[in-house]
C-alpha positions as CSV (number, residue, x, y, z in Angstrom):
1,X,121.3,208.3,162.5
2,X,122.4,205.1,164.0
3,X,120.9,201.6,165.7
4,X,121.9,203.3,168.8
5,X,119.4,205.6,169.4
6,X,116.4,205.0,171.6
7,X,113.4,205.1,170.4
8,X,112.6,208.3,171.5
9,X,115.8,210.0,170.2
10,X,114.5,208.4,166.7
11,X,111.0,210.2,166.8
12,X,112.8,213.3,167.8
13,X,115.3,212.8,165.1
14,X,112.9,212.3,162.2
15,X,110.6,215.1,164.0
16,X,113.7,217.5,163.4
17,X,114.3,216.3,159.8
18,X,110.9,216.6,158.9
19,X,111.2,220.8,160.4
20,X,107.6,219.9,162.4
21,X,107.8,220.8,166.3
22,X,106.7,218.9,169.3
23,X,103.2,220.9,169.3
24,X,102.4,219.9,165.5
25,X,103.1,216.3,166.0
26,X,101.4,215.9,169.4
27,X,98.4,217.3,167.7
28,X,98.2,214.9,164.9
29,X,98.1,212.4,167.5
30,X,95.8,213.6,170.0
31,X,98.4,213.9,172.7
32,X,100.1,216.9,174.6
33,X,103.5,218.1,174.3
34,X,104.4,217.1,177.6
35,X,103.9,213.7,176.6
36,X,105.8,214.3,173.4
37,X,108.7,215.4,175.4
38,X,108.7,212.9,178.1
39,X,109.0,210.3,175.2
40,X,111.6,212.1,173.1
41,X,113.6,212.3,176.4
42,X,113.5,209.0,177.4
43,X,111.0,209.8,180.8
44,X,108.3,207.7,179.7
45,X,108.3,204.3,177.5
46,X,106.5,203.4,174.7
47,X,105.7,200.3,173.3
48,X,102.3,200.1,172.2
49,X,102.2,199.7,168.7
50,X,98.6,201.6,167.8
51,X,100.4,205.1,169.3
52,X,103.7,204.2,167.4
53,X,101.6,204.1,164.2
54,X,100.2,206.6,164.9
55,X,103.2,208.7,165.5
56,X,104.8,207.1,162.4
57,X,101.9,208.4,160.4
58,X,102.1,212.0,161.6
59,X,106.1,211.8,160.5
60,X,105.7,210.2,157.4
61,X,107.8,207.4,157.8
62,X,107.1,203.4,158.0
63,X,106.8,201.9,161.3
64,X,109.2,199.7,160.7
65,X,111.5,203.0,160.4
66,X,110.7,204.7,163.2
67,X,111.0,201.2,165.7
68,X,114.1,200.5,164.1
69,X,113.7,196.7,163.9
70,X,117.2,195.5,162.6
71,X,117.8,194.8,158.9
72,X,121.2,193.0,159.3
73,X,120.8,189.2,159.7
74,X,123.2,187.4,161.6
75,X,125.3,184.2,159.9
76,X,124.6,181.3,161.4
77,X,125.6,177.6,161.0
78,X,122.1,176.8,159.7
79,X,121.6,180.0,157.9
80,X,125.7,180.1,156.2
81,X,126.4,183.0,154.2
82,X,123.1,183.3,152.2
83,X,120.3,185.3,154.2
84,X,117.9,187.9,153.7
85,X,119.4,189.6,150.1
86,X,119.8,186.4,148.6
87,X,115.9,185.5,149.7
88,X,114.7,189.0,148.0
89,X,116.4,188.2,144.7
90,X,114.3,185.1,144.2
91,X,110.9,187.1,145.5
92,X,112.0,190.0,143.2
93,X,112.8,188.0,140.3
94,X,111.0,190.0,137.2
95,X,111.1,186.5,135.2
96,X,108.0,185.5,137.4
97,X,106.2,188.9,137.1
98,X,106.6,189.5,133.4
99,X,105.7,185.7,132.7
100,X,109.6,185.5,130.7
101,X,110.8,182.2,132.0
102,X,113.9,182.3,130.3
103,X,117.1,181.3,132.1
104,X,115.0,179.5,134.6
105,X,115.2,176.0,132.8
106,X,116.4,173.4,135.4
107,X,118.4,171.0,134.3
108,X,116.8,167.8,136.5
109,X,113.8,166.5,136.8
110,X,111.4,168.3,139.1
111,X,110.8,167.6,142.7
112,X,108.1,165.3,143.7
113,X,104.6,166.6,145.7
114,X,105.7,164.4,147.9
115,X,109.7,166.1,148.0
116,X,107.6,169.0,148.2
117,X,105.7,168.4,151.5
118,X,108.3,166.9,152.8
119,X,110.7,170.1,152.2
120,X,107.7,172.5,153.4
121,X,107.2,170.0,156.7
122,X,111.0,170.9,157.5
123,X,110.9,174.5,156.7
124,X,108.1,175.2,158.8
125,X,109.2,173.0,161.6
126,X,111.8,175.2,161.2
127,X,110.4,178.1,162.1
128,X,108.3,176.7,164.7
129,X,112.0,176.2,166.4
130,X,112.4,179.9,165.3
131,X,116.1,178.8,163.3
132,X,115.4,182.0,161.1
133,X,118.7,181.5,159.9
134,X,118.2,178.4,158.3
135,X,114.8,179.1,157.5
136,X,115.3,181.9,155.2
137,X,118.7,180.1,153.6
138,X,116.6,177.2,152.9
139,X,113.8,178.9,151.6
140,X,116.5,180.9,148.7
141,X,116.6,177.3,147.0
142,X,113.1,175.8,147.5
143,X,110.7,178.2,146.3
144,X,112.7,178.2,142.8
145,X,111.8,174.1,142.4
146,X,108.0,174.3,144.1
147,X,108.2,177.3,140.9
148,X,109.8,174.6,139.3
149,X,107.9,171.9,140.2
150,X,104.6,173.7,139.7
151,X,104.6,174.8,136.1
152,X,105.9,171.3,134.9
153,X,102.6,169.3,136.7
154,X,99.0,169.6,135.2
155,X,95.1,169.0,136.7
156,X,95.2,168.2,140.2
157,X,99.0,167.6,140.2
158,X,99.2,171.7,139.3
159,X,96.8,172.6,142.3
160,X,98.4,170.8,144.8
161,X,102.1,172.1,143.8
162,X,100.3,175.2,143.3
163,X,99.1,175.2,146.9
164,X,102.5,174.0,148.6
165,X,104.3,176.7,146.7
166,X,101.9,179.5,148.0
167,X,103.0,178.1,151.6
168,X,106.1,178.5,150.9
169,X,105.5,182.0,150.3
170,X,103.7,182.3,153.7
171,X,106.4,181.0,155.0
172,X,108.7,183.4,153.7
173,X,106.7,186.6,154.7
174,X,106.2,184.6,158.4
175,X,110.2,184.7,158.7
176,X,110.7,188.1,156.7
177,X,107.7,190.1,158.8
178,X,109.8,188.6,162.4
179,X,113.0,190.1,160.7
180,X,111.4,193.5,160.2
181,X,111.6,193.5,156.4
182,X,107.6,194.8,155.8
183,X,107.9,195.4,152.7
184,X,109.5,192.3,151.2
185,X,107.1,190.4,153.5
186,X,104.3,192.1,151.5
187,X,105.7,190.7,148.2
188,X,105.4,186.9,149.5
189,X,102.1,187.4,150.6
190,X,100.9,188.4,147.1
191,X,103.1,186.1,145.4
192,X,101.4,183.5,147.9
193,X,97.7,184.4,147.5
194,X,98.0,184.2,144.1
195,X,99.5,180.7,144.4
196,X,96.7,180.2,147.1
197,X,94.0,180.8,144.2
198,X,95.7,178.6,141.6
199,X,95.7,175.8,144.1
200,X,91.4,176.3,144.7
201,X,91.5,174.8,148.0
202,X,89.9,177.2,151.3
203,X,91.8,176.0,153.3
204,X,95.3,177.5,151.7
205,X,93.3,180.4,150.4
206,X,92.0,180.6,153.8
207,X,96.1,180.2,155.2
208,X,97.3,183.4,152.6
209,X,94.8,185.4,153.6
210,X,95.8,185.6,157.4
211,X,99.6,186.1,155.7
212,X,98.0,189.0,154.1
213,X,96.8,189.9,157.2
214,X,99.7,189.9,159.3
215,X,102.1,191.7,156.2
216,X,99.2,194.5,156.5
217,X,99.6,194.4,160.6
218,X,103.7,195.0,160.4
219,X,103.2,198.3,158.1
220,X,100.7,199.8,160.9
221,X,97.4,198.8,158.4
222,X,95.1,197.8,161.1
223,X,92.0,199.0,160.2
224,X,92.9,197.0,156.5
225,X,93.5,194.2,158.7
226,X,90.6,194.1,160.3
227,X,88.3,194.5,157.2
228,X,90.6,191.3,155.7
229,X,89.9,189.3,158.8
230,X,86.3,190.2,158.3
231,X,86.2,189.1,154.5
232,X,88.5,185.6,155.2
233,X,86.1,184.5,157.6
234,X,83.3,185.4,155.2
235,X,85.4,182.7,153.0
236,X,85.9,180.2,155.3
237,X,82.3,180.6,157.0
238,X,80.5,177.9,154.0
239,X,82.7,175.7,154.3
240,X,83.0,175.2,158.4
241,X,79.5,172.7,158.3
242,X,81.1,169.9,158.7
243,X,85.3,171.2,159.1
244,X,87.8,169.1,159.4
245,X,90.7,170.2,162.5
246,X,92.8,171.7,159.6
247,X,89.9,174.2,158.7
248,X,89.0,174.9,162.1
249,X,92.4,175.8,162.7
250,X,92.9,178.3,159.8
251,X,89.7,179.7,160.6
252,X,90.3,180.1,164.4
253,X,94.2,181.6,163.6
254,X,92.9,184.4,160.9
255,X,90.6,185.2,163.8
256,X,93.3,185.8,166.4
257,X,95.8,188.4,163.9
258,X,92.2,189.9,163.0
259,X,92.5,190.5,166.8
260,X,96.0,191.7,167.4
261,X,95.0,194.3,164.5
262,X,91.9,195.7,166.1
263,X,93.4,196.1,169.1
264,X,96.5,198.2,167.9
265,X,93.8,200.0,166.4
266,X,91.7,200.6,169.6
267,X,89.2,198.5,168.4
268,X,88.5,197.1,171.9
269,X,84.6,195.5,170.9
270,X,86.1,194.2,167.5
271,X,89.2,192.4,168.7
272,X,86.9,190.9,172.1
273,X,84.8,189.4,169.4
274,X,87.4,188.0,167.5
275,X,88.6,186.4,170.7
276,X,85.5,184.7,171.7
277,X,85.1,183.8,168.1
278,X,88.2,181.9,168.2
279,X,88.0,180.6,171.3
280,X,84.7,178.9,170.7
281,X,86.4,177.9,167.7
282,X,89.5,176.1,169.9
283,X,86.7,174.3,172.1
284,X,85.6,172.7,168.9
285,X,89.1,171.4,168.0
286,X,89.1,170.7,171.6
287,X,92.9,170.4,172.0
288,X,96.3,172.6,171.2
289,X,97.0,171.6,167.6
290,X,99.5,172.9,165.0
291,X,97.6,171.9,161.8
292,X,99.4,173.4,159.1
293,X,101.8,174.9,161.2
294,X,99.0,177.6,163.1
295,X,100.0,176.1,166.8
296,X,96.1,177.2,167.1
297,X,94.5,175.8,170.7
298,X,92.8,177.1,173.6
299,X,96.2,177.8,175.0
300,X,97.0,180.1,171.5
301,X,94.1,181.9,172.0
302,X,94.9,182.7,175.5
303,X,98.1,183.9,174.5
304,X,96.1,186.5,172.4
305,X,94.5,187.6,175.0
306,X,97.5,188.7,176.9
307,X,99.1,190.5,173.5
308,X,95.8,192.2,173.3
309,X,95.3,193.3,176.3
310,X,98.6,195.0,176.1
311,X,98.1,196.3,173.1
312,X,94.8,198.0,174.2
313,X,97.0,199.4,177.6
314,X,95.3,196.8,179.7
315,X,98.3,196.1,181.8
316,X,97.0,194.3,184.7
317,X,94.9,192.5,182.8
318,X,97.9,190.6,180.9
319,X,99.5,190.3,184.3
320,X,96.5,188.4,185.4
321,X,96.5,186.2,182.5
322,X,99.9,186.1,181.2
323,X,102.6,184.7,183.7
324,X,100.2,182.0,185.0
325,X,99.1,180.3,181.1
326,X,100.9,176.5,180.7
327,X,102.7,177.3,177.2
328,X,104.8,174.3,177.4
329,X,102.6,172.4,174.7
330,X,102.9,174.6,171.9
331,X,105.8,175.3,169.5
332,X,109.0,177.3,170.8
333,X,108.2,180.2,168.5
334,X,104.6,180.6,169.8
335,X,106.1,180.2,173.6
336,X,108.8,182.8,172.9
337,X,106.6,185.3,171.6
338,X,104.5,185.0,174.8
339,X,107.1,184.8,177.0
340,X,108.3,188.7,175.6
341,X,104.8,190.3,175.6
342,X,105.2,188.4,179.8
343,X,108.3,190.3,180.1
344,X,106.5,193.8,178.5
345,X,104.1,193.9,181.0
346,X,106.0,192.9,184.0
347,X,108.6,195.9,182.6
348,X,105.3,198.5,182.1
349,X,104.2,197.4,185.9
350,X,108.4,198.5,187.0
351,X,109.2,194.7,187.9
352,X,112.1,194.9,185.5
353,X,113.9,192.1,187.6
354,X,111.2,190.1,186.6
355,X,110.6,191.0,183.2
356,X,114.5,190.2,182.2
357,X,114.5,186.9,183.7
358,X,111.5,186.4,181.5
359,X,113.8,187.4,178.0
360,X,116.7,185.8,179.2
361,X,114.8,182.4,179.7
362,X,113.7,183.1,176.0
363,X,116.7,183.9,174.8
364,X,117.8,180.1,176.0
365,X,114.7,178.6,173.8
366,X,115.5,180.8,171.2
367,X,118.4,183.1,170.8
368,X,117.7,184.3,167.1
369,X,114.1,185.0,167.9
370,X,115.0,187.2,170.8
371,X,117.5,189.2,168.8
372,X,115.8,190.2,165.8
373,X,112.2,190.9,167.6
374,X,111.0,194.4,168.2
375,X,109.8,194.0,172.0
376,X,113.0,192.4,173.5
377,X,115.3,195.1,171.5
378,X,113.2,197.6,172.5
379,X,112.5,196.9,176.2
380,X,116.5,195.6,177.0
381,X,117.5,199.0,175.0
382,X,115.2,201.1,177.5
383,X,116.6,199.2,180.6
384,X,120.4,200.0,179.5
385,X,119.4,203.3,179.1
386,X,117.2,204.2,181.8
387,X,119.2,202.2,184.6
388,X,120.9,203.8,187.8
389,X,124.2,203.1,187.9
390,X,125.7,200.7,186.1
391,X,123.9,197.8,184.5
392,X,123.8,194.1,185.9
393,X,126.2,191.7,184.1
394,X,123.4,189.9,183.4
395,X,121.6,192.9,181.2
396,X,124.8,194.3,179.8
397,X,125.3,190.8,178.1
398,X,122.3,190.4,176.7
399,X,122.2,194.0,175.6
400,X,125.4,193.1,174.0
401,X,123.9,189.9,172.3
402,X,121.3,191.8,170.7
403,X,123.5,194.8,169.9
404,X,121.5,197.5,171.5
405,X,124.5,198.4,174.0
């Protein structure tokens, strides 16, 4: 099997390997065969990812298997020659899991708390710019020295380092769950809420958790999800008396994945509370922050609504919401991300003119963002394939960009 296929080709494909037919599978998801077939034969699209789970589920294989998000990262000048494998090594490094720190001796003194914000500030910032790339190249050498840097401080020292390491492992599962590695995105997050708890502040505990969160979302574990949203803000809830913007915003941003993953589990009452939990929340900040790096505003929440309602099939819904909302105040990734689920839900409603100009104006904020995320492969793949006649320069390039041509 090869990158190539469509996505329906790939359910059809692992349908075949697995010796189940079209009837056995469209039972175990509550469909019909008809709708099966239209999807295995490209006549209908699908992109919500509560059915894609579901059909994952009922083939045994991981979502991220059956969407075929791409596993080969590109080199770039920030990223150079040292990307995802190299990343892995350090998070799978059996030193750290067995307690046996030998060989990991550092020959120079260890960085500061203050080198160590100041290296966490530019990671995330970073990512915020969506430079994956250099992100994840960046990230191979500093959480070795926060590790570092930890286990040679003491008393309060130890809890702070302890704290900026576990957001370094947020950070790292962040990058890894855009890249479509799950699974290695699941080792951060419980390398970081462990950090989290050695720091014994709530409002990095509080941070971790929603990581947790959203590694549990990109391996189709909504319902898990959901309970964890529930339980985080059963954390945070003592401490929000008097909050300061930072706990408001960690509080509000765990609200919104605990959204995204109760609506992919058609969860429709659950993820409208979330919503108008965390938009009461924003109205309390009362502005479009990005207090440790959750871009968490009224304008964030807003977005949520949009990614929800598509999630839950409420098409015109997003299109009332979605192409109208001001996103120019919050950070490129957050703007990017919208600006795809936009282009979804012009494509679902057949205004696929529409809905590329939308990608291809992301693709200009940013490129690596666009070609490594899920939606835009998925929904440039389905207008190559499903197009009369030949392709538009315009599509055939960027099909050719993201190498789904």
């Amino acid at each position: 099997m090869t990158t190539q296929l469509t996505l329906g080709e790939r359910i059809a494909w692992y349908r075949q390997r697995r010796g189940l037919t079209q009837e056995v599978i469209a039972g175990r998801v509550g469909r019909t065969v008809d709708w099966l077939s239209k999807i295995e034969n490209g006549r209908m699209d699908l992109d919500r990812l509560s059915v894609l789970s579901a059909l994952a589920e009922a083939l045994d294989v991981s979502l991220a298997d059956l969407i075929d998000e791409p596993r080969l990262m590109e080199w770039t000048e920030g990223s150079g020659q040292q990307t995802v494998p190299a990343l892995r090594s350090v998070l799978m490094d059996y030193r750290q899991v067995t307690g046996m720190n030998i060989g990991t001796e550092r020959d120079h003194e260890p960085m500061s708390l203050d080198g160590l914000k100041d290296s966490l500030d530019d990671l995330w910032d970073g990512y915020q710019q969506a430079k994956f790339g250099y992100v994840v190249s960046r990230l191979v050498d500093f959480i070795p020295e926060a590790r570092y840097s930890m286990s040679s401080e003491a008393g309060d020292a130890r809890r702070t380092a302890s704290g900026r390491l576990a957001l370094a492992y947020q950070l790292a599962a962040t990058v890894l769950t855009k890249l479509g590695e799950a699974d290695l995105a699941w080792n951060a997050s419980n390398r970081g809420i462990e950090a989290a708890h050695q720091s014994e502040n709530p409002v990095v505990i509080g941070s971790l958790m929603r990581s947790v969160a959203h590694s549990l979302l990109s391996t189709g574990s909504y319902a898990e999800a959901v309970s964890l949203t529930n339980h985080a803000a059963e954390f945070l809830e003592p401490h929000l008396v008097k909050p300061g913007a930072t706990l408001l915003s960690v509080y509000g941003t765990g609200l919104l994945a605990g959204s995204m993953a109760a609506a992919r589990n058609d969860d429709r009452s659950t993820a409208r509370d979330f919503l108008d939990v965390a938009e009461r929340t924003a109205a309390r900040l009362g502005r479009d922050g990005n207090y440790l790096w959750t871009a968490f505003g009224p304008t964030n929440v807003g977005m949520h609504r949009v990614s929800t309602a598509m999630e839950l099939g409420d098409v015109q819904q997003a299109l009332n919401l979605g192409p109208s909302l001001d996103t120019s105040g919050v950070t490129t990734e957050r703007r990017v991300r919208h600006a795809l689920e936009v282009a979804r839900a012009l494509s679902t409603a057949n205004r696929r003119d529409e809905a590329l100009v939308e990608v291809l104006r992301a693709e200009q904020l940013a490129p690596e963002q666009v070609r490594y995320h899920f939606l835009s492969r998925h929904l440039v793949q389905t207008w190559v394939r499903t197009h009369k006649g030949k392709p538009s320069h315009q599509l055939k390039g960027l099909a050719d960009r993201l190498r789904v041509a």
